[in-house]
C-alpha positions as CSV (number, residue, x, y, z in Angstrom):
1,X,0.0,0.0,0.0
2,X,3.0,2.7,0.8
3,X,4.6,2.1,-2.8
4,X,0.9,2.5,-4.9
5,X,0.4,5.8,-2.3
6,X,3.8,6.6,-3.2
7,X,3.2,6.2,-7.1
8,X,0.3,7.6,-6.8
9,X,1.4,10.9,-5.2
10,X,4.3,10.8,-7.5
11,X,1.9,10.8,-10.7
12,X,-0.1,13.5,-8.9
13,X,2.8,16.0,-8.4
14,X,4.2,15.0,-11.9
15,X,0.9,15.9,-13.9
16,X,-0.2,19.0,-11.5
17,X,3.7,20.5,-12.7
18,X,3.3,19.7,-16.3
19,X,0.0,21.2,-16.2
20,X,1.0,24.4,-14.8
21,X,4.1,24.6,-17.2
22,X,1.3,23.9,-20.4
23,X,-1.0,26.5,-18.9
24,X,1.8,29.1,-18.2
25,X,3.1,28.9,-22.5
26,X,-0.1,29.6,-24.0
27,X,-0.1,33.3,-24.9
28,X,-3.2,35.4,-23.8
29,X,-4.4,35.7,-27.0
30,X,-5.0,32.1,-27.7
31,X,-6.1,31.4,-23.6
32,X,-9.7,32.2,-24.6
33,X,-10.8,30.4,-27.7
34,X,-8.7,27.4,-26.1
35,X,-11.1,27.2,-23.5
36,X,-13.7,25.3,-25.2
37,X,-11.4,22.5,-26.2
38,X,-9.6,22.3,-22.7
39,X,-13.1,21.9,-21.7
40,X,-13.4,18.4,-23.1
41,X,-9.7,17.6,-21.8
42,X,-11.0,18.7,-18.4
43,X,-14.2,17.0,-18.5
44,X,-11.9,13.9,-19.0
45,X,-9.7,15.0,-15.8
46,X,-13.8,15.0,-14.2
47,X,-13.9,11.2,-15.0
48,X,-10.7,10.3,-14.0
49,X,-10.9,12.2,-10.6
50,X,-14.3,10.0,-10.1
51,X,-12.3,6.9,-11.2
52,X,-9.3,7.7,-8.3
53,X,-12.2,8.4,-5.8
54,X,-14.2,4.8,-6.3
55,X,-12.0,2.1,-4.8
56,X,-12.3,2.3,-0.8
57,X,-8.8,1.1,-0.4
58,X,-7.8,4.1,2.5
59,X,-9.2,7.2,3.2
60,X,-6.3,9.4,1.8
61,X,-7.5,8.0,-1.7
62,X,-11.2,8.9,-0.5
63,X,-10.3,12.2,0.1
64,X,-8.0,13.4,-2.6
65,X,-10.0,11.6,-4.9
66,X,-13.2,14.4,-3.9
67,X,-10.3,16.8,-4.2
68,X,-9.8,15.9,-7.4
69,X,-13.2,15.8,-8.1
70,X,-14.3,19.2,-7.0
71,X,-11.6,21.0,-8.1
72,X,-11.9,19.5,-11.9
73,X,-15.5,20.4,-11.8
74,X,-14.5,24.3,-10.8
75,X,-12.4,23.8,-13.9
76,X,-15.5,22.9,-16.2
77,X,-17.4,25.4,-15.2
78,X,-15.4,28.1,-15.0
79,X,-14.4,27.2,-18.1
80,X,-17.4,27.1,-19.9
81,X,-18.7,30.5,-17.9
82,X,-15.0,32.1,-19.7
83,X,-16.1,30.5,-23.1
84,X,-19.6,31.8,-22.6
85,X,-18.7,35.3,-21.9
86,X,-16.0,34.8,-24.8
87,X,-18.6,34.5,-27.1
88,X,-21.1,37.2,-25.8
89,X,-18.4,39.6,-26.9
90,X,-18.5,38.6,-30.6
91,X,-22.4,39.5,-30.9
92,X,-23.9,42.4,-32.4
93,X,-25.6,44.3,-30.4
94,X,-29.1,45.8,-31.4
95,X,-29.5,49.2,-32.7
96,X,-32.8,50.5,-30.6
97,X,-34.2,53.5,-33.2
C-alpha cells in the first residue's frame, strides 16, 4: 500500500507541474478560444478524478480523490462560464431607433 500511495502521489505532483508549465506557455491571445477545447480535456480530468475516488482502499485516496473531483469540476465550469462570456463579446448588439 506505501509504494501504490507513493506512485500515486508521484503521478499527482508530476501531472499538477506539467500542467502548470502547459497552462503558463499559452499566450493570452490564444487562452480564450482554447477554453472550449480544454473543456473536453478537463471533462476527462472530471472522469478520471471519479475513477481515483471509487476504490475504498484508504481514506487518503477517498479524500483526494473528492479533491480531485471538485476541483476538476470548478475547472469545467469556469471554463465554460469564460467560453460563454468569450462569445457574448463577438455578438452584435441591437441598434434601438
Amino acid at each position: 500500500m506505501t509504494e501504490a500511495l507513493i506512485a500515486a502521489l508521484f503521478v499527482f505532483v508530476l501531472a499538477s507541474f506539467a500542467g502548470f508549465e502547459v497552462i503558463n506557455k499559452v499566450p493570452p491571445t490564444l487562452h480564450t478560444p482554447l477554453m472550449s477545447g480544454s473543456n473536453a480535456i478537463s471533462g476527462i480530468a472530471v472522469i478520471g478524478a471519479l475513477l481515483v475516488s471509487g476504490p475504498q482502499e484508504s481514506n487518503l485516496s477517498v479524500i483526494l480523490g473528492l479533491i480531485a473531483v471538485i476541483l476538476a469540476t470548478i475547472n469545467v465550469v469556469g471554463g465554460f462560464l469564460v467560453t460563454d462570456r468569450m462569445l457574448q463579446m463577438f455578438k452584435k448588439k441591437e441598434v434601438k431607433a
